[in-house]
C-alpha positions in Angstrom: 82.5 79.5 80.7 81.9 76.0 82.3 83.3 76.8 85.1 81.7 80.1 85.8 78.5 79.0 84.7 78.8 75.9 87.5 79.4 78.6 89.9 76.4 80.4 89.2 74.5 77.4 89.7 75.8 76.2 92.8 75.1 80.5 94.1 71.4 79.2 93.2 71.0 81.4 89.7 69.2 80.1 86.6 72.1 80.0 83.9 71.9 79.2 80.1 75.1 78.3 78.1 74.7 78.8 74.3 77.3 76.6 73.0 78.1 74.4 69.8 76.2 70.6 70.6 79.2 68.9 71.4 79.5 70.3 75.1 75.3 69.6 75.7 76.4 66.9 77.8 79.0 68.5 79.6 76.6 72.1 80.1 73.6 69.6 81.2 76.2 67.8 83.9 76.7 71.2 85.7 73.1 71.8 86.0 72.8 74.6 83.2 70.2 74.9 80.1 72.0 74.1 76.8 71.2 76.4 74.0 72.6 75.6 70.6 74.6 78.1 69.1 74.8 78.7 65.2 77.8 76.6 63.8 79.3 78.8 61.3 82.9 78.7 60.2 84.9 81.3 61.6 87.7 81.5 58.3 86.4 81.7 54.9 86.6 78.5 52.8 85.9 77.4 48.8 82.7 75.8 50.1 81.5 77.8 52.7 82.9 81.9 52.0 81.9 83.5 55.1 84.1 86.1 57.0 84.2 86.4 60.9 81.8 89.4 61.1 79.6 88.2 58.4 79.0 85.1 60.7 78.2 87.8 63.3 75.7 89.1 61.5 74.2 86.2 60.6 74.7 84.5 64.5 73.1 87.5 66.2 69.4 87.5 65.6 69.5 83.4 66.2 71.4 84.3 69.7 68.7 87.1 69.9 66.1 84.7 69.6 67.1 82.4 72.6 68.3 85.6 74.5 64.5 86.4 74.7 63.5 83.2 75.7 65.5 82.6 78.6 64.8 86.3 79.8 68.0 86.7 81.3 69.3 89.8 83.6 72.7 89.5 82.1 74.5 88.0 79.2 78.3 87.2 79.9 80.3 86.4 76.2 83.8 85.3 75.4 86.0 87.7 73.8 85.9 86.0 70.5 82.0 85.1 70.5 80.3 89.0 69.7 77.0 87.6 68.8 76.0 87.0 72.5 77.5 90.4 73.0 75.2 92.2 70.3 72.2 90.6 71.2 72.8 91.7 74.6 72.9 95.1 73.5 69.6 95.0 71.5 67.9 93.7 74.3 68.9 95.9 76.9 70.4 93.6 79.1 73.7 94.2 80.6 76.7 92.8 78.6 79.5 91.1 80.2 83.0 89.8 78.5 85.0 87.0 80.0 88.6 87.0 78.5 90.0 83.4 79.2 93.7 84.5 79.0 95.8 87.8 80.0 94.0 91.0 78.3 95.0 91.8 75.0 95.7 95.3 75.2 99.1 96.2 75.8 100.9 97.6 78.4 103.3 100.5 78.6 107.0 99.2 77.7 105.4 95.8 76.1 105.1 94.4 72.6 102.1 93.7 70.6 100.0 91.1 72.0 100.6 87.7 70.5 104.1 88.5 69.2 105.5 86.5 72.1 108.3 89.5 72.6 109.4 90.2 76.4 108.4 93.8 78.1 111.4 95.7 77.9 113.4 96.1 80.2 115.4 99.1 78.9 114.9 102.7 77.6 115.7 101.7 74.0 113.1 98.6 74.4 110.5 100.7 75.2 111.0 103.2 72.6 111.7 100.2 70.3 108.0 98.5 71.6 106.4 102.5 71.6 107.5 103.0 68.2 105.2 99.8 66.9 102.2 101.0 68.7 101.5 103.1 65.8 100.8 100.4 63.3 99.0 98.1 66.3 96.9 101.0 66.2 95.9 101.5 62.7 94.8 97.5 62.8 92.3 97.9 65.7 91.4 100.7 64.0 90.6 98.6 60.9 89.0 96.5 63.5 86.7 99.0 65.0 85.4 100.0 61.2 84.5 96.2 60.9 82.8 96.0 63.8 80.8 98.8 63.2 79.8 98.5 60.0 78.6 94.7 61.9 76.8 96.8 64.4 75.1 99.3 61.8 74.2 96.0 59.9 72.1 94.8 63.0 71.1 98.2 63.4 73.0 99.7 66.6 75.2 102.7 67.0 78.6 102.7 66.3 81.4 102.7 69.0 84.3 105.0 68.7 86.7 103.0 71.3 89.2 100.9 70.1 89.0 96.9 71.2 85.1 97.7 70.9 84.1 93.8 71.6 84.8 94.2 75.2 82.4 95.3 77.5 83.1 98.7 79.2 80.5 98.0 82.2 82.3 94.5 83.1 85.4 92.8 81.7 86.5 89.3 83.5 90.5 88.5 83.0 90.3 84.7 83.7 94.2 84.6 84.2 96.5 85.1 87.2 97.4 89.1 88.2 100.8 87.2 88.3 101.1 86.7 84.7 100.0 90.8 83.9 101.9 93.2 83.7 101.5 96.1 86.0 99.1 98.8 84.7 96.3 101.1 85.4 93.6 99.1 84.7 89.8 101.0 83.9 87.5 100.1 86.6 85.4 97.7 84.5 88.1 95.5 84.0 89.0 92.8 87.0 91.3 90.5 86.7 89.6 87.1 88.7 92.1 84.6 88.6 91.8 80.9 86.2 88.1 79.9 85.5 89.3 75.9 85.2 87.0 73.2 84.8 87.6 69.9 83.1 85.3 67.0 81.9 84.9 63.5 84.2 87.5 61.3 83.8 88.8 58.1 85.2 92.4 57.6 86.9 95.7 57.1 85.1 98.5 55.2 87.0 102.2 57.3 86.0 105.1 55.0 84.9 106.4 53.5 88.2 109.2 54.7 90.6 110.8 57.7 92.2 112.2 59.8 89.3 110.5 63.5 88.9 107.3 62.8 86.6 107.7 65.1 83.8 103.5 65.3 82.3 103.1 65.9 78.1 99.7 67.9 77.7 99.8 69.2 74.3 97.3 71.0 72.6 93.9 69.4 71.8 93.3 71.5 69.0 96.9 72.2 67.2 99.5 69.9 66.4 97.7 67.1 64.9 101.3 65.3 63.8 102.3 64.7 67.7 105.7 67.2 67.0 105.7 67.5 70.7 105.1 64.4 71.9 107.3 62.7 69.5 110.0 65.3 70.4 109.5 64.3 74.1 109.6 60.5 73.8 112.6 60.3 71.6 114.6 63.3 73.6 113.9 62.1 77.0 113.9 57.9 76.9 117.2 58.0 78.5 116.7 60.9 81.2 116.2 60.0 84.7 112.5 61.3 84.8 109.0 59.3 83.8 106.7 60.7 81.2 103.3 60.6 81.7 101.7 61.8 78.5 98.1 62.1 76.4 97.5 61.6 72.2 94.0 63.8 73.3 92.3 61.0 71.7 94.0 61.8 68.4 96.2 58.9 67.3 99.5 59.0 66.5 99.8 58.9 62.1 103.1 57.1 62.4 104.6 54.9 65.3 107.2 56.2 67.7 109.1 53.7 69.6 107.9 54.3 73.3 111.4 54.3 76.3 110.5 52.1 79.0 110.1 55.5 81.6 107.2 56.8 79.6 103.3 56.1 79.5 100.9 57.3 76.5 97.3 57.2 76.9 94.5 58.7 74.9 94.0 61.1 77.9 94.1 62.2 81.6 92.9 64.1 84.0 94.8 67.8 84.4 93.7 68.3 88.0 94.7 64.6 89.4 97.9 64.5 87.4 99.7 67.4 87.5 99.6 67.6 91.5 102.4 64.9 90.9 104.1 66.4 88.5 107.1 68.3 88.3 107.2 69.7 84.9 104.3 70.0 82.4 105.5 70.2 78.9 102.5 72.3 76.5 101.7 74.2 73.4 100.3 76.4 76.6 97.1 77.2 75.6 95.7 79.2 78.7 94.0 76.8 80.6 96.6 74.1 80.1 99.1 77.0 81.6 96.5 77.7 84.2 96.4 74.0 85.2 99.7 73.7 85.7 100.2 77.0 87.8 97.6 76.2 90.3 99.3 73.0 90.7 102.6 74.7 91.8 104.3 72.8 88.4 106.9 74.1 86.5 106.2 74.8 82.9 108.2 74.1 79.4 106.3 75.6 77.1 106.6 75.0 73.6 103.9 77.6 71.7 102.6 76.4 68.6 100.1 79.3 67.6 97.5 82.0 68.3 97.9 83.0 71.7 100.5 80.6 72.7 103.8 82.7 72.1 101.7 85.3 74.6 101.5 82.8 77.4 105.0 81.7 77.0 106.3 85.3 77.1 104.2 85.7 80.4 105.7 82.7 82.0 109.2 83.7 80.9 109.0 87.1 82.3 107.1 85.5 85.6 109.8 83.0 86.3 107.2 79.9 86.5 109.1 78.6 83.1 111.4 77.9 80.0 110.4 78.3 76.8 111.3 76.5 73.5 111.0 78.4 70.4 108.7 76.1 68.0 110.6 76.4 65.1 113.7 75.0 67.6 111.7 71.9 69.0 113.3 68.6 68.3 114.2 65.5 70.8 117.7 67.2 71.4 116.3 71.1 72.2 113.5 69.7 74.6 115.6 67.8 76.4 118.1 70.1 77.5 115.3 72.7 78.2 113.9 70.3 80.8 116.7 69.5 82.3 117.1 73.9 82.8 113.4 73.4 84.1 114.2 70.8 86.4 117.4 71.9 87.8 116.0 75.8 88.5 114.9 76.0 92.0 113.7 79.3 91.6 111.4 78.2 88.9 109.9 75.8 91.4 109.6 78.3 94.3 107.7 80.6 92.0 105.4 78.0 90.3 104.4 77.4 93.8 103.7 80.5 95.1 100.8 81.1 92.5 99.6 77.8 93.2 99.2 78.7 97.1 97.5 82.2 95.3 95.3 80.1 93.3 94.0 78.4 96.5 93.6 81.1 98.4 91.5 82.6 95.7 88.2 81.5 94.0 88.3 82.4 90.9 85.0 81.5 89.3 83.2 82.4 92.9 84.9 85.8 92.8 83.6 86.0 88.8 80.2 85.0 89.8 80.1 87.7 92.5 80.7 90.2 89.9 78.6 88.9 87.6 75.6 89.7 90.4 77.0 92.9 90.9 76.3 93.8 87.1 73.0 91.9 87.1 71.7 94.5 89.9 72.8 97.4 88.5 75.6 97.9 90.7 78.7 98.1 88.3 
């Protein structure tokens, strides 16, 4: 959202990011208006009971409220924030969604989203993946009566399409065509290519000499034990490669003995370091993966949850990267998986060719453009 919204600005457009407090500074920076979004839990807990849609409910007429005040000719929304979405719709302003990762539906031959399977790649795998779209179904159907009975609770119609959060005028897939699977794709959807953006930060010096520098970006918001980063200092102290890795200013519970080829600092800069790198080890959240991609790196990805196992599959199948089963990870795993990652030319030659895709195409520009085009009636 940063980076599209920075985009906008620099195309001379007015923007407003609603967004919890902690990124004012960051919104503010790019030259946008911060609006500050209601702060509910997203999971139900003892003290504070509230389900996702219930926090709809209750987030829509506040987002309604600064919709109206900043008057705007369009509202783009994350996939996961509806409120935005809603208020959109009561206003009358054309609705947007921006999908910061492949699209979840599913394609013909693949598994369930999230279930970090492989597409098939024979008769009886597709039949096998077919035969589970009937339950996958039932769920978003679940889904859809949820939303619904959201929407008839802020008074608007009900929608009879299934994956009903996603706008059917304009959907952005903020990921690279590389990593979807082939499909016919409805004309509101448009894959873009990575929206990346990354807050200021100063220079970190990698552990001296020639040896490939292998870069540890784990999740900033799972894994708060360091299983990854632990796994890589202990596995790959005697490996002829330097580690460059970040804590993501979360520090380490327990002490882990740190080889003499590896650096750990509280955290670094994505775009200045992994132009160096040759491997990036990650949970691969999206824009991690992104990162690395458009930096022509080759990936080890070690998915920890939500969306993760997805990305991994997506590199696997791409050929940009190896993937280590979580449940597998220890020092002895992740280092023979890099040495697979490292010794795989072809994993290299891929890696780069999205990265010479990425800059040959502007992802947040070509967003933006879009984003015009909906704002003038023209999608």
């Amino acid at each position: 959202m940063l980076a599209l919204g920075a985009s906008l600005v620099a195309r001379g457009h007015h923007v407003t990011l609603e967004t919890w407090t902690r990124w004012r500074e960051d919104v503010e920076r790019e030259g946008m208006r911060f609006a500050a979004a209601p702060e509910y839990p997203v999971f139900p807990t003892r003290e504070r009971p509230l389900q996702p849609y219930e926090a709809v409910v209750a987030a829509t007429p506040v987002t309604r409220r600064a919709l109206v005040a900043c008057a705007p000719d369009v509202v783009v929304h994350d996939i996961l924030t509806l409120a935005p979405a809603l208020a959109g719709e009561l206003e009358r302003v054309p609705v947007a969604t921006l999908i910061p990762h492949p699209h979840p539906s599913s394609a013909d031959g693949a598994p369930p989203y999230a279930l970090g399977a492989r597409i098939a790649r024979t008769p009886t795998g597709r039949a096998l993946w077919r035969a589970l779209q009937r339950p996958v179904a039932a769920g978003l159907r679940r889904g859809r009566d949820e939303l619904n009975d959201t929407r008839a609770a802020l008074g608007l119609p009900p929608v009879r399409h299934l994956l009903g959060g996603i706008s059917r005028r304009l959907a952005l897939v903020a990921t690279f065509p590389q990593l979807e699977y082939a499909r016919p794709w409805p004309s509101a959807v448009r894959v873009v290519g990575p929206l990346m953006w990354e807050p200021p930060s100063g220079e970190v010096e990698p552990p001296p000499g020639d040896d490939p520098l292998v870069l540890v970006a784990p999740s900033t918001a799972q894994d708060p034990e360091h299983r990854l980063l632990r796994a890589a200092l202990l596995g790959l102290g005697d490996e002829r490669v330097r580690v460059l890795a970040a804590t993501n200013r979360k520090p380490l519970a327990r002490p882990v003995p740190l080889p003499g080829n590896a650096r750990v600092v509280d955290w670094i800069s994505y775009s200045r370091a992994m132009p160096q790198s040759a491997l990036v080890i990650s949970h691969v959240g999206h824009g991690t993966l992104a990162r690395a991609l458009a930096s022509g790196c080759r990936v080890l990805a070690v998915p920890h949850s939500g969306d993760m196992a997805e990305n991994a599959a997506r590199i696997d199948w791409a050929g940009v990267g190896v993937r280590l089963p979580w449940r597998l990870l220890s020092p002895t795993t992740l280092r023979l998986a890099v040495r697979r990652a490292l010794s795989d030319d072809s994993l290299r030659a891929r890696a780069g060719a999205l990265a010479a895709w990425a800059a040959a195409h502007d992802g947040p520009g070509h967003a933006a453009e879009l984003v015009e085009q909906l704002a003038a009636g023209k999608l």
